[in-house]
C-alpha positions in Angstrom: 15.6 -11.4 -10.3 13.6 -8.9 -8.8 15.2 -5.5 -7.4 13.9 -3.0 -5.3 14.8 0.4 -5.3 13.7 3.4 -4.1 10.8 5.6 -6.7 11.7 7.6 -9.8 9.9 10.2 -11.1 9.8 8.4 -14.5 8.4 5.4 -12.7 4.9 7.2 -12.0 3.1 5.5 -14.9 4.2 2.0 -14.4 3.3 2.7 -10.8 -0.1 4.4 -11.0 -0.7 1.5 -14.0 0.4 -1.5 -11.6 -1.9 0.4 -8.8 -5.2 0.5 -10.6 -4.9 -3.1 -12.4 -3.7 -4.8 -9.6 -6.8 -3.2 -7.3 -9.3 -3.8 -9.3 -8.6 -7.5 -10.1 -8.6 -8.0 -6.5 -12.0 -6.6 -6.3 -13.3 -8.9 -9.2 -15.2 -11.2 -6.1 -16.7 -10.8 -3.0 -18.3 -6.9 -3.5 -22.1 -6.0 -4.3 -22.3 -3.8 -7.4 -22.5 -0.6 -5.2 -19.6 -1.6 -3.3 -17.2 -2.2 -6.3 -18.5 1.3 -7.6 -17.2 2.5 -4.2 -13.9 0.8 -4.4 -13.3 1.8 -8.2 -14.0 5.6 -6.8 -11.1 4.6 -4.1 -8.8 3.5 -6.6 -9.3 6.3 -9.4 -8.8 8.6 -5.9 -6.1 7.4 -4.9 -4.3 7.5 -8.3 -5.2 11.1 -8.4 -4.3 12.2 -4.9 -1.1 10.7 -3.9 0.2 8.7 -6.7 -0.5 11.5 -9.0 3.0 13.0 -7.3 4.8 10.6 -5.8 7.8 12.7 -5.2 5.8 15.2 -3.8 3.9 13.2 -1.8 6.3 10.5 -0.2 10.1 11.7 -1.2 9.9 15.1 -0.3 7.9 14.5 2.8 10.0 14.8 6.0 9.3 10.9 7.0 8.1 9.5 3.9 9.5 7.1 1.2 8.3 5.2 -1.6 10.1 2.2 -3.6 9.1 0.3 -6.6 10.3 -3.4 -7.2 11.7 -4.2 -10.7 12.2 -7.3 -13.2 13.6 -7.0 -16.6 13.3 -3.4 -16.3 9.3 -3.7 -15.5 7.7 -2.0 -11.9 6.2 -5.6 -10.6 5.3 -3.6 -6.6 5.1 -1.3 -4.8 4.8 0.3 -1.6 5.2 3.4 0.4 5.5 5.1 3.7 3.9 8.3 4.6 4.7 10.2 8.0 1.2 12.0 8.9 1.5 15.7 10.4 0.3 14.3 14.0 3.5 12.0 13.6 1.7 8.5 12.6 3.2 6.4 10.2 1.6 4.5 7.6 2.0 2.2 4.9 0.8 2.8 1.8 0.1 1.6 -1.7 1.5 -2.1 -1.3 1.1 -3.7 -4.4 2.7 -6.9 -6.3 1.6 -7.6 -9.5 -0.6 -11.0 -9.8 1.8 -13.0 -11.9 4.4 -13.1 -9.5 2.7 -12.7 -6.3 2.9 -15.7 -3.4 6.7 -15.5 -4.3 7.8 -13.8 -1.3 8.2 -10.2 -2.9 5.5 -8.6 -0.7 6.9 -9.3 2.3 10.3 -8.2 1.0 8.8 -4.5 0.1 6.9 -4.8 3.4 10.8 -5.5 4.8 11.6 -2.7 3.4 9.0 0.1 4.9 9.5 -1.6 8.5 13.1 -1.3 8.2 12.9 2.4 7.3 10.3 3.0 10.3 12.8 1.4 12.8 15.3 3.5 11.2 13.5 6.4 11.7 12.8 5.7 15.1 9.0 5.0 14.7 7.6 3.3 17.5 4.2 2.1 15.0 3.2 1.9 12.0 -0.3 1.6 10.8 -1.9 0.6 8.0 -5.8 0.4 6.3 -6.9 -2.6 4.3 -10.6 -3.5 3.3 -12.5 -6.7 4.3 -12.9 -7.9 0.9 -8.7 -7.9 0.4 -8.6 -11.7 2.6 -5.5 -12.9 1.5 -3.8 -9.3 2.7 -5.5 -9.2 5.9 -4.4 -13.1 6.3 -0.8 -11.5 5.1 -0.4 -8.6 7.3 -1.8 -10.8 10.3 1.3 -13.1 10.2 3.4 -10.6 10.4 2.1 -9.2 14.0 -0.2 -6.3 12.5 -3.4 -6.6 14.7 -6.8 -4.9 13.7 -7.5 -1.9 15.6 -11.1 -0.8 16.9 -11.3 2.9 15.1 -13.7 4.2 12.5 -12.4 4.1 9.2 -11.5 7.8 8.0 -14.3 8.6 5.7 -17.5 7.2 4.3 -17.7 3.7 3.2 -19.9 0.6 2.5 -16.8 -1.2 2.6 -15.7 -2.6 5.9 -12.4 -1.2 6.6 -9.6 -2.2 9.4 -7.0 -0.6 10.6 -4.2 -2.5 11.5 -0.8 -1.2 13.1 2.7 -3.0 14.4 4.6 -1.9 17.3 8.5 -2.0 17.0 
């Protein structure tokens, strides 16, 4: 049975841990040599910006929240939502570890995030995924995200999309 529940600090390991291993066996096909140096560069980055603080970053953030799903006491996803100072939403750092994935728990966290948006009052919320991540792109297109025509926020060989959901 897996739970989900929102972050504790002591959780920070198993999450960052999950985060990295999950990303980079993802990333294992489909990227030149210079691209996957890119994407390990994301990764370690993103481990050390928000994930680094978690609490800081998405529970103590006016608009923000962050909650881990659990089995047999192990962090098995992830995924947060952090409320931008120009008022955008976005989700964040979903992650399901590969032995249990294509059992229905993403779409449970993912659930989870829209129901606190709509909650909130949130009219959007937007996310940013990478052309190489197919199955997610496939994932988050069945459940009415639609790509959106912007430039990705920084540099990149990757091709990035931005997707978002009205409520």
């Amino acid at each position: 049975m897996v739970s989900i529940r929102q972050f504790h600090p002591d959780d920070g390991d198993a999450v960052r841990g999950l985060y990295r291993r999950t990303h980079l066996a993802a990333a294992q096909s489909g990227l030149t040599a210079t691209q996957l140096q890119e994407f390990r560069a994301f990764i370690d980055q993103s481990v050390a910006d928000d994930l680094a603080d978690v609490a800081g970053s998405y529970l103590r953030r006016p608009g923000s929240d962050f909650w881990v799903a659990e089995q047999d006491g192990k962090i098995v996803g992830c995924v947060g939502v952090y409320r931008h100072d120009d008022g955008q939403v976005e989700l964040r750092r979903l992650v399901v570890d590969p032995t249990i994935q294509r059992q229905g728990l993403a779409s449970r966290l993912m659930a989870q995030a829209e129901d606190f948006c709509r909650a909130a009052g949130y009219s959007r919320m937007m996310l940013w995924t990478s052309s190489h991540t197919t199955a997610a792109i496939r994932f988050y297109e069945a459940r009415g995200y639609r790509r959106l025509a912007v430039e990705p926020p920084y540099p990149t060989t990757l091709t990035l999309y931005q997707y978002a959901i009205a409520f």
